[in-house]
C-alpha positions as CSV (number, residue, x, y, z in Angstrom):
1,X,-200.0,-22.2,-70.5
2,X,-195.9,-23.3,-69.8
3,X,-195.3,-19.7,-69.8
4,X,-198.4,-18.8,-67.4
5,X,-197.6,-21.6,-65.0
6,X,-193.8,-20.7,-65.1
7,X,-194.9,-16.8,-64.1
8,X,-197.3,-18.3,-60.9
9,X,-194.1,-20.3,-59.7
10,X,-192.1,-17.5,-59.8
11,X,-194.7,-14.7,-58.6
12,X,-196.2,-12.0,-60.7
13,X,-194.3,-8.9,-59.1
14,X,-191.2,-10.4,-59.7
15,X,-192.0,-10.1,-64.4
16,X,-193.7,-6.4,-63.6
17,X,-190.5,-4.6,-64.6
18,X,-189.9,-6.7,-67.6
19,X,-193.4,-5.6,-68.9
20,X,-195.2,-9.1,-69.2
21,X,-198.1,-8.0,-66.5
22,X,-199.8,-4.3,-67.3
23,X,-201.7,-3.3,-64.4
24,X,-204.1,-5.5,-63.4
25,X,-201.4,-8.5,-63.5
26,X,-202.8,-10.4,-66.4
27,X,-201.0,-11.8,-68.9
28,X,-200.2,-9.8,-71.9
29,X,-199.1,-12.5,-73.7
30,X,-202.8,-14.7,-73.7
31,X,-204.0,-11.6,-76.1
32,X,-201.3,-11.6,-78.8
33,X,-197.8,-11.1,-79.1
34,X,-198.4,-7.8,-80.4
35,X,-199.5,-6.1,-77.0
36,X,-196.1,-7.3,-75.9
37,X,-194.1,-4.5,-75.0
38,X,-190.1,-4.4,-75.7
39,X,-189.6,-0.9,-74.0
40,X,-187.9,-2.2,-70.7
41,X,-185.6,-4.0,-72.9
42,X,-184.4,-1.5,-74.8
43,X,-184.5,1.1,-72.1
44,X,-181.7,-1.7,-69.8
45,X,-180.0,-2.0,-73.2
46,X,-179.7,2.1,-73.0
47,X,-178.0,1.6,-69.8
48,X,-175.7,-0.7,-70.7
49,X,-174.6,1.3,-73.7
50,X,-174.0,4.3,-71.1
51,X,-172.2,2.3,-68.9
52,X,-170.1,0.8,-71.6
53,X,-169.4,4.2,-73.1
54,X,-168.6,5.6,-69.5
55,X,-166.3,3.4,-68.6
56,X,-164.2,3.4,-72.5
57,X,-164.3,7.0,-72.2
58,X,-162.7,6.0,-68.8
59,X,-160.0,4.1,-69.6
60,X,-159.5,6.2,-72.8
61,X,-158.4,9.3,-70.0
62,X,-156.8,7.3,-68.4
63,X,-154.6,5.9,-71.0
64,X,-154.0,9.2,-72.4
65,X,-152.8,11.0,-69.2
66,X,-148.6,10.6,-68.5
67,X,-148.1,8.8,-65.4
68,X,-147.1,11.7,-63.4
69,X,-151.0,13.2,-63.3
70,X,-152.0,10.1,-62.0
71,X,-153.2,11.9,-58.6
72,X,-155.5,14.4,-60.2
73,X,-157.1,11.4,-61.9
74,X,-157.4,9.6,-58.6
75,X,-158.8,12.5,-57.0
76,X,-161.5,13.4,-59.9
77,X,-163.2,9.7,-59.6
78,X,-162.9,9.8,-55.5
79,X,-165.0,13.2,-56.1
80,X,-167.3,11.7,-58.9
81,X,-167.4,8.1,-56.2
82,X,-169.1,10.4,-53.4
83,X,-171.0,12.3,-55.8
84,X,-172.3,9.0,-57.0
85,X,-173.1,7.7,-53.4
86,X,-175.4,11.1,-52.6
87,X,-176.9,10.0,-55.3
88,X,-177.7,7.0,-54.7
89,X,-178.9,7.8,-50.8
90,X,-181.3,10.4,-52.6
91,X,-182.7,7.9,-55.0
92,X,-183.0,5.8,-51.7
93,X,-185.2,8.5,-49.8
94,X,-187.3,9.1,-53.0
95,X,-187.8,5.9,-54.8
96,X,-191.8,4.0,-53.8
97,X,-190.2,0.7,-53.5
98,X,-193.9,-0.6,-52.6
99,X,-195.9,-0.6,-56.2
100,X,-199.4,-1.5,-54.0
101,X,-198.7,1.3,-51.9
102,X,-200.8,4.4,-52.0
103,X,-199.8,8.2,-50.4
104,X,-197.0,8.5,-48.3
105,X,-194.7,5.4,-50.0
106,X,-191.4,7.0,-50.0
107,X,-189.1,7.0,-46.9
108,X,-189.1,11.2,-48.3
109,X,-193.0,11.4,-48.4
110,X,-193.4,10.3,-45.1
111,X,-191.4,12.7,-43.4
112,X,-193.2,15.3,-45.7
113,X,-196.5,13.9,-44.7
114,X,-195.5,13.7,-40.5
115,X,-193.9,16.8,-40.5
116,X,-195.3,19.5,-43.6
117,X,-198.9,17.3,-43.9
118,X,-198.4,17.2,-47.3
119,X,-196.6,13.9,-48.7
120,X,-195.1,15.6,-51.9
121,X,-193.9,18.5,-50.9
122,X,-190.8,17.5,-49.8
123,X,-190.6,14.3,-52.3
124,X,-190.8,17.1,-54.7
125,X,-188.0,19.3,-53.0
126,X,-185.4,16.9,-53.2
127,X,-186.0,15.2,-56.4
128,X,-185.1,19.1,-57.4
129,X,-181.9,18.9,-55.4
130,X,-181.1,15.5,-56.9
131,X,-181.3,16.9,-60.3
132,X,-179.3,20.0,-59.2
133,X,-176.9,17.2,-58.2
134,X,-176.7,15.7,-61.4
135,X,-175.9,18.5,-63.1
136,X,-173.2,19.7,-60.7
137,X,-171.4,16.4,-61.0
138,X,-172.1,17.0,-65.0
139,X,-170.5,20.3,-64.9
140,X,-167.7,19.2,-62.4
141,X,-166.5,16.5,-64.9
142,X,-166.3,18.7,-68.0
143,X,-164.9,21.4,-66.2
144,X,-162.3,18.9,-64.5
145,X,-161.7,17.5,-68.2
146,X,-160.8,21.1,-69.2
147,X,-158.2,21.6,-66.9
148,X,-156.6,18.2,-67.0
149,X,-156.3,19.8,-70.8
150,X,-154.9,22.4,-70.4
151,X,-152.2,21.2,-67.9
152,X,-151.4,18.5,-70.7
153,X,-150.3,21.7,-72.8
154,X,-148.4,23.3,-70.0
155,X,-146.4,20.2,-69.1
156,X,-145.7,19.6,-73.2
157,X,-144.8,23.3,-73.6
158,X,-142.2,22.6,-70.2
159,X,-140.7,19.4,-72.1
160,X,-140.3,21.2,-74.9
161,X,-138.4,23.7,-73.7
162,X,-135.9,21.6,-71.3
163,X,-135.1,19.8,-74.7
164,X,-134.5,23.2,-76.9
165,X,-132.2,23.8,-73.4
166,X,-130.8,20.2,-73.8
167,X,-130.3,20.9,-77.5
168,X,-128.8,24.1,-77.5
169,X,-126.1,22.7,-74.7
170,X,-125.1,20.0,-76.9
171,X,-125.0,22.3,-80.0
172,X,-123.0,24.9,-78.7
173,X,-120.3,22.7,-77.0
174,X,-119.9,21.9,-80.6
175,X,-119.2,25.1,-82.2
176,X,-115.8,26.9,-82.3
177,X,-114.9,30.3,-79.6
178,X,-115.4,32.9,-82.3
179,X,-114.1,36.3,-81.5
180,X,-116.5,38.0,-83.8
181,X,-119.8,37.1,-82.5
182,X,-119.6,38.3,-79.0
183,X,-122.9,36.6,-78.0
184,X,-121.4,33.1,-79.3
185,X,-118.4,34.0,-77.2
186,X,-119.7,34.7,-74.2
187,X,-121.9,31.4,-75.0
188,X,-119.1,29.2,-75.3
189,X,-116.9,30.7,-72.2
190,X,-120.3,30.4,-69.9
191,X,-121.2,26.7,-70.6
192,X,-117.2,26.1,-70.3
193,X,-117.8,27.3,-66.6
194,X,-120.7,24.6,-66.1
195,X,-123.8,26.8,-66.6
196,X,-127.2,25.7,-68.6
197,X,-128.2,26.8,-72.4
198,X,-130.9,28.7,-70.2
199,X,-129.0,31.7,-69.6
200,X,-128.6,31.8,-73.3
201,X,-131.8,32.3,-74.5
202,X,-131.7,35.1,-71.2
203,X,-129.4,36.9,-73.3
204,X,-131.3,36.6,-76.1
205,X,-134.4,38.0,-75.0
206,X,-134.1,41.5,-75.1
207,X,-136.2,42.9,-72.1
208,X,-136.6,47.1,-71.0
209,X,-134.2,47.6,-68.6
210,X,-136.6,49.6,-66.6
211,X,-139.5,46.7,-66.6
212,X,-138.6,43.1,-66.5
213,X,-142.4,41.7,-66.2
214,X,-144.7,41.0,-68.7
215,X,-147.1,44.3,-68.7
216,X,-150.0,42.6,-67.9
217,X,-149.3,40.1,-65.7
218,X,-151.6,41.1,-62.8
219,X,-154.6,40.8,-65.1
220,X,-157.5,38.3,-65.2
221,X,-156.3,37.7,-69.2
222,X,-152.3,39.1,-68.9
223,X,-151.4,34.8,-68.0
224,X,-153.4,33.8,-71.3
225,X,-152.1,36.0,-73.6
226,X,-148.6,36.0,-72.1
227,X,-146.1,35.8,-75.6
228,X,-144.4,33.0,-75.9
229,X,-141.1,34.0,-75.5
230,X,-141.5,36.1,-72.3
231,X,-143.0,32.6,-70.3
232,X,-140.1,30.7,-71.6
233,X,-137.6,33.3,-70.2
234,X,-139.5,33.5,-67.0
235,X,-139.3,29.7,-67.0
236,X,-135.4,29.6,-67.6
237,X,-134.8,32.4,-65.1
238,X,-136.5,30.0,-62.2
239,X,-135.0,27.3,-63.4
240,X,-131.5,28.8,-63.2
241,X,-132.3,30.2,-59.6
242,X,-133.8,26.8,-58.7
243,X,-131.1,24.6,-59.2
244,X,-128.0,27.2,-58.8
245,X,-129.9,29.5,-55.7
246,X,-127.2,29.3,-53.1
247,X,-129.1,31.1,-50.3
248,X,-131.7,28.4,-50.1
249,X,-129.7,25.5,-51.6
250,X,-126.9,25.3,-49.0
251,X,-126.7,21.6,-48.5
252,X,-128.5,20.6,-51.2
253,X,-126.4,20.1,-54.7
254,X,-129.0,19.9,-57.7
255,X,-127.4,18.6,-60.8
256,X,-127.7,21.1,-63.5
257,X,-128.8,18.6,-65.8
258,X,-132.0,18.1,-63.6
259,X,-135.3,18.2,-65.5
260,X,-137.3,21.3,-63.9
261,X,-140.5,20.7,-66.4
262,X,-140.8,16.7,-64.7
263,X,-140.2,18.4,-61.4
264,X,-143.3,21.0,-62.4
265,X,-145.3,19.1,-63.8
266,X,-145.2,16.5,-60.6
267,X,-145.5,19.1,-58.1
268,X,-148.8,21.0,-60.5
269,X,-150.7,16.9,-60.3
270,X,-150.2,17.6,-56.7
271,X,-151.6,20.7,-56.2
272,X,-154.7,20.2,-58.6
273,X,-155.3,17.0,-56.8
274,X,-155.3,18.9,-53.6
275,X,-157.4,21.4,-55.2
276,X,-160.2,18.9,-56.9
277,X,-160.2,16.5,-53.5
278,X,-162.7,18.7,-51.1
279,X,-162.2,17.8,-48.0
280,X,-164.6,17.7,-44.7
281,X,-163.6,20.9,-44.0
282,X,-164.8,22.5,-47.2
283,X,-168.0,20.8,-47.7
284,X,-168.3,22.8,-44.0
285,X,-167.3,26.4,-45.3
286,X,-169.8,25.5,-48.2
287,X,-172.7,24.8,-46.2
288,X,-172.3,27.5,-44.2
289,X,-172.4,29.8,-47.4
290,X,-175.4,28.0,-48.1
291,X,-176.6,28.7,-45.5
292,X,-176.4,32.4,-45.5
293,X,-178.3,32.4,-48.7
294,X,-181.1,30.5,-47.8
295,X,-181.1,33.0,-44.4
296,X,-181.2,35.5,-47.1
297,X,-184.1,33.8,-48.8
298,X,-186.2,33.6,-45.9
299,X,-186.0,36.9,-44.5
300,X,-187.1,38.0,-48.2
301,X,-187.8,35.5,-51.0
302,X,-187.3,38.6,-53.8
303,X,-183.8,38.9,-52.3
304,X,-183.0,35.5,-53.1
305,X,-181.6,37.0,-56.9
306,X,-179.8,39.9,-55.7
307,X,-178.0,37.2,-52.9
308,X,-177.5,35.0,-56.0
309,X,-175.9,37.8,-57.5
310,X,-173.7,38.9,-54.9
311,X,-172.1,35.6,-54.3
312,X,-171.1,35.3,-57.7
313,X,-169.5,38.7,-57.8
314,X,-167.9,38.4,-54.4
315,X,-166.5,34.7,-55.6
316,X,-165.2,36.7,-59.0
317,X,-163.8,39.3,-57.3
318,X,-161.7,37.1,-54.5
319,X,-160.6,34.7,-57.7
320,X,-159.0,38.0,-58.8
321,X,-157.5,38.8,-56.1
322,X,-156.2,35.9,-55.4
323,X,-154.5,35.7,-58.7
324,X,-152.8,38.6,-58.5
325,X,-151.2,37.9,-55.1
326,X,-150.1,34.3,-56.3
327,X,-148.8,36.5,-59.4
328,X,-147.1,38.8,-57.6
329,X,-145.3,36.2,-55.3
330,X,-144.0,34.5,-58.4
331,X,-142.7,37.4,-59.6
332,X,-141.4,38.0,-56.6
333,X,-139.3,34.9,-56.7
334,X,-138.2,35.7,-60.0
335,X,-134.9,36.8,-60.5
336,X,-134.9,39.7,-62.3
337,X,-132.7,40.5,-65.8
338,X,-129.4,42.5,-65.9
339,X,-127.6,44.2,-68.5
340,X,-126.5,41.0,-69.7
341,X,-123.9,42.8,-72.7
342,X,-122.3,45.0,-69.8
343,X,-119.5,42.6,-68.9
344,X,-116.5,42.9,-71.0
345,X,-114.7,39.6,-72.8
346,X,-111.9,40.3,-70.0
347,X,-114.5,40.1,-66.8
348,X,-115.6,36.8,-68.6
349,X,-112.3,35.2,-69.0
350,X,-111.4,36.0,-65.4
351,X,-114.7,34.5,-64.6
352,X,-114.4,31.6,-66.5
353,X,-110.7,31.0,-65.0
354,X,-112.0,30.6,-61.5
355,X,-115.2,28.4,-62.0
356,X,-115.0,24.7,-62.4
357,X,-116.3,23.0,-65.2
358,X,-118.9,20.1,-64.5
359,X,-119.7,19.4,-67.9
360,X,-117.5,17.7,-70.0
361,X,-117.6,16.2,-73.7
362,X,-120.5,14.4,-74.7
363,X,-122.9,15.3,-71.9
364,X,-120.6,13.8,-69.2
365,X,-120.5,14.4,-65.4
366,X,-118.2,15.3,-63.1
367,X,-118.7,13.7,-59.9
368,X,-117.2,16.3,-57.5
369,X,-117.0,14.9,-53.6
370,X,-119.4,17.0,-51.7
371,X,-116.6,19.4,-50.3
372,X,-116.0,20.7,-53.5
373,X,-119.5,20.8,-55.1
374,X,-120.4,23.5,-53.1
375,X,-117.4,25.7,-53.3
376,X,-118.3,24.7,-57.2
377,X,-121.6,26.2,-56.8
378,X,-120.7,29.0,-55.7
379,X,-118.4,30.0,-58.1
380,X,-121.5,29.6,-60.3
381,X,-123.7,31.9,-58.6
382,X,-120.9,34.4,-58.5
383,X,-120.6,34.4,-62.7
384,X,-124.5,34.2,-63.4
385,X,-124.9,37.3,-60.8
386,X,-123.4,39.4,-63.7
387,X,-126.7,38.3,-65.9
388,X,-129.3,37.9,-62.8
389,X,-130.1,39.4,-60.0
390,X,-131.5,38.5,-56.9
391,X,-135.0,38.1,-56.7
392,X,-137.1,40.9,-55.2
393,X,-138.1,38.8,-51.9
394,X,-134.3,38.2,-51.2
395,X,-132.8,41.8,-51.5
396,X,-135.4,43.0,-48.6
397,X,-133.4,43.5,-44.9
398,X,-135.7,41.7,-42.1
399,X,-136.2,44.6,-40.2
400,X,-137.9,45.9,-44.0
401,X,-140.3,42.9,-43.5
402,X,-141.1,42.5,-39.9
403,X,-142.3,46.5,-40.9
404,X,-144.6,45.0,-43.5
405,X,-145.8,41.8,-42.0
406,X,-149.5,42.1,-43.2
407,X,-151.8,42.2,-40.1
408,X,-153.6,38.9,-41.8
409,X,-149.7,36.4,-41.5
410,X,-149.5,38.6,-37.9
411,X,-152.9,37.2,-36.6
412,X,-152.7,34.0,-37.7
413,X,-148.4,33.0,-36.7
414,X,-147.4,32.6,-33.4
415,X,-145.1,35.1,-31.4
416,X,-142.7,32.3,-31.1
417,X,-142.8,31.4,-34.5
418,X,-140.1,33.5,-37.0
419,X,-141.0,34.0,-40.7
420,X,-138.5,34.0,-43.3
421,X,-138.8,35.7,-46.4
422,X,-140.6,33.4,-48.2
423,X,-143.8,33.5,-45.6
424,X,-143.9,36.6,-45.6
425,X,-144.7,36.5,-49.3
426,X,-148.1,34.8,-48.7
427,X,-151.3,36.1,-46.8
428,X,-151.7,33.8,-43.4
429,X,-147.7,33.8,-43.1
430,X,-146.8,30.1,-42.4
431,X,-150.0,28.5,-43.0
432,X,-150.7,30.9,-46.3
433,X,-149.9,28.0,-49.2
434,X,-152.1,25.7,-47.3
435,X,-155.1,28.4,-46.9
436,X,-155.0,29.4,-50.0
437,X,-154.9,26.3,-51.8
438,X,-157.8,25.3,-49.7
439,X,-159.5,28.7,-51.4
440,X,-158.7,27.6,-54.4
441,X,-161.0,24.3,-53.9
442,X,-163.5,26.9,-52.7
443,X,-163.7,29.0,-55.5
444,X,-163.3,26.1,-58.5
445,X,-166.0,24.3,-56.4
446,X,-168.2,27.3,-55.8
447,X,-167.9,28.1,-59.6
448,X,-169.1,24.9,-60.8
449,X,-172.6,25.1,-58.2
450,X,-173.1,28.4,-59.5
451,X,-172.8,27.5,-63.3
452,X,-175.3,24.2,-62.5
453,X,-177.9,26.6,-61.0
454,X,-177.9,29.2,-63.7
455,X,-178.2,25.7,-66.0
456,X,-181.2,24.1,-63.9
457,X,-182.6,26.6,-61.8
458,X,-182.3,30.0,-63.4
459,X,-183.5,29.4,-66.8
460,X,-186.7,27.5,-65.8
461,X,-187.6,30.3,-64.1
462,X,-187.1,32.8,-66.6
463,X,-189.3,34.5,-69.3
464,X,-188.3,33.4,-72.6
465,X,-187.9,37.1,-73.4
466,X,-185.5,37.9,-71.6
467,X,-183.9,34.5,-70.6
468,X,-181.0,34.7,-73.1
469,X,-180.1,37.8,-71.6
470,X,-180.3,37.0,-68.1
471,X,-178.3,33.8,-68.7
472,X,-175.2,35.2,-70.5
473,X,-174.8,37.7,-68.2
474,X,-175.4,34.8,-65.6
475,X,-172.4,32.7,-66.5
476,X,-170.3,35.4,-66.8
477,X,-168.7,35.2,-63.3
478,X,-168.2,31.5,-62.6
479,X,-167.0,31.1,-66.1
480,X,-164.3,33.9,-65.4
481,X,-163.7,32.3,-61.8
482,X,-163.1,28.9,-63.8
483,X,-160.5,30.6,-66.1
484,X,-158.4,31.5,-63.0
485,X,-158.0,28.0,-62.0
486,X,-155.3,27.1,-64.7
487,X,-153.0,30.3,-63.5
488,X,-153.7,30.0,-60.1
489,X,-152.2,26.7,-60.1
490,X,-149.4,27.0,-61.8
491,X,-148.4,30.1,-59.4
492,X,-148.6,27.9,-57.0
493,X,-145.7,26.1,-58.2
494,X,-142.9,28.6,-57.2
């Protein structure tokens, strides 16, 4: 009776999701304790346990990822924040919040009923597109995981190798001018003239003379497989034109002791937060594709597969090409090997007579006054010309690229605005890093839509015959388009 008169104070709706009233609002406890049920508690204790587990697993990423990837982190949970809110403002337009309510209830179900004059139809519509947007936000999390994994690796395998360079400075400084081992000599009288253990392990990497890129670099795999040796050289050789490139590094003196993996691995959490952050403007270029499907759809419903098809191709085939354009820039920019046992011992004491020496005893610094640092500099550049040479963008005349401006940069720059060699590396000339990172998001985005309707869509509707098939061959594209992501961002680094 305490229990029954506490319930009428407080109104029977207000204990129906607790399950104390079934139905017909009479109290299941007058029968027996055993027609009591404890589903709604457990199923609230479910939720709790999720949210709990989301939000360790949470702090756990967050815990685990250096400082300096901060920003793709803060632009992953702004994506999964307005993922959650279109969520929510589904469940809004679908949810009966009327229990006595028969028919049309839901704000969804009425505009079915006013407009189709049938009050599911729609309800059931976009309870499918909620789904679908469940499992896009599923797919976009692990997929975003992966990545932030594989960067991890990169940005360890880049600290790695700036201390093996740190290392191998310190070690050799150490070791006595041996007139024997030529290598070790020409070690020695190098680092004496100021210059980093980078062009060291140059000289130890024996490369054709008539090929100085790795021979599949313009593949979809050439970037995974890449030896380990050849991407450490590549790394050293832009690290040495980075920080000693006198042509675009006339005012600016860079230390040769600065740390080129931090400085990668800042700019990469930059770029893959631009490239995880979709902006106003994309969620535009995506509806529009959207809607050229469903034009597709209902001109002919049967074309709907073939469209489905055709997207995924097309979106493989432009990951492709972009990566082998951003490819090709970088190895444009890379400074190419020489015949690095060509110079005699006397070219490199002559060398080493007229080059100052920045580096002194225990990993001290000269602190020359701006006047001299860059006269120092470029003595530098003038001895490590011997072992590199320019890269391929910088040996070009301007009248050769004004001849081979791609009509693409020509369209889209200004006849008052000039491009310098380094625009004219990228499609869309001035604006090209911007457009292109902005079809990066495309493509990454893109991918992960297609892979959560192949999940939802495409194998409900398939015959179990066949649907194993169907769906392997279905995934192959946006999980190809997924693997570019990792290289394209990293080419967009240099």
């Amino acid at each position: 009776r305490l229990v029954k008169a506490n319930m009428d104070i407080f109104g029977s709706g207000s204990w129906m999701p607790l399950g104390i009233y079934d139905a017909g609002n009479q109290i299941l406890m007058e029968e027996g304790g055993s027609e009591f049920t404890i589903w709604p508690f457990l199923l609230i204790s479910v939720i709790l346990i999720l949210s709990i587990l989301f939000d360790t697993c949470k702090e756990v990423i967050e815990s685990n990822t250096p400082e300096a990837f901060e920003p793709i982190m803060d632009a992953f949970f702004s994506e999964l924040a307005t993922l959650g809110f279109i969520g929510a403002i589904a469940f809004t337009l679908t949810y009966n919040f009327q229990k006595s309510c028969e028919g049309a209830c839901s704000i969804m179900q009425r505009l079915s009923e006013k407009f189709l004059g049938e009050p599911g139809e729609l309800q059931e519509i976009f309870e499918g597109l909620h789904f679908m947007l469940f499992a896009v936000s599923v797919v976009f999390i692990f997929t975003v995981l992966i990545l932030l994994r594989v960067t991890l690796l990169k940005s360890k395998q880049w600290a790695d190798w700036e201390y093996e360079l740190t290392q191998s400075q310190s070690y050799t400084r150490k070791k006595t001018d041996s007139a024997k081992d030529t290598i070790t000599s020409k070690k020695n009288k190098l680092q004496s003239a100021g210059f980093s253990g980078s062009l060291f392990d140059l000289m130890s990497f024996h490369v054709d003379s008539t090929r100085n890129e790795w021979k599949h670099s313009e593949t979809l795999y050439g970037e995974w497989i890449k030896p380990n040796r050849v991407a450490r050289s590549e790394y050293y050789r832009l690290r040495h034109r980075f920080i000693q490139d006198v042509q675009e590094c006339v005012e600016t003196i860079i230390p040769l002791e600065f740390d080129f993996g931090m400085y990668l691995k800042l700019t990469l959490a930059h770029t893959y937060a631009k490239i995880i952050e979709v902006k106003p403007v994309d969620w535009l270029v995506l509806w529009i594709i959207f809607g050229v499907v469903f034009f597709a759809y209902y001109l002919e419903p049967l074309a709907i597969i073939f469209t489905f098809v055709a997207v995924e191709i097309l979106v493989l085939v432009f990951a492709i090409a972009l990566q082998k354009k951003l490819v090709n820039i970088r190895y444009e920019l890379l400074p190419p090997m020489l015949d690095q046992f060509a110079q005699s011992s006397a070219e490199l004491d002559q060398e080493d007579a007229t080059a100052a020496t920045p580096l002194m005893d225990h990993n001290d610094i000269h602190e020359d006054p701006p006047e001299q640092a860059g006269e120092t500099k470029k003595k530098q550049n003038q001895l490590h010309i011997e072992f590199l040479g320019d890269p391929k963008y910088q040996r070009r005349s301007s009248i050769h690229i004004a001849q081979t401006q791609n009509p693409i940069s020509g369209f889209c720059t200004s006849h008052h605005q000039r491009l310098n060699r380094h625009h004219q590396l990228f499609w869309f000339g001035l604006h090209g890093p911007s457009v292109m990172v902005h079809a990066c998001k495309l493509l990454l985005f893109g991918s992960v839509i297609n892979l959560a309707v192949v999940c939802v869509e495409l194998q409900a509707a398939l015959p179990n015959s066949s649907k194993y098939v169907v769906l392997g061959f279905a995934l192959i594209c946006p999980i190809l388009t997924l693997l570019t992501m990792p290289v394209l961002a990293l080419s967009f680094l240099y």
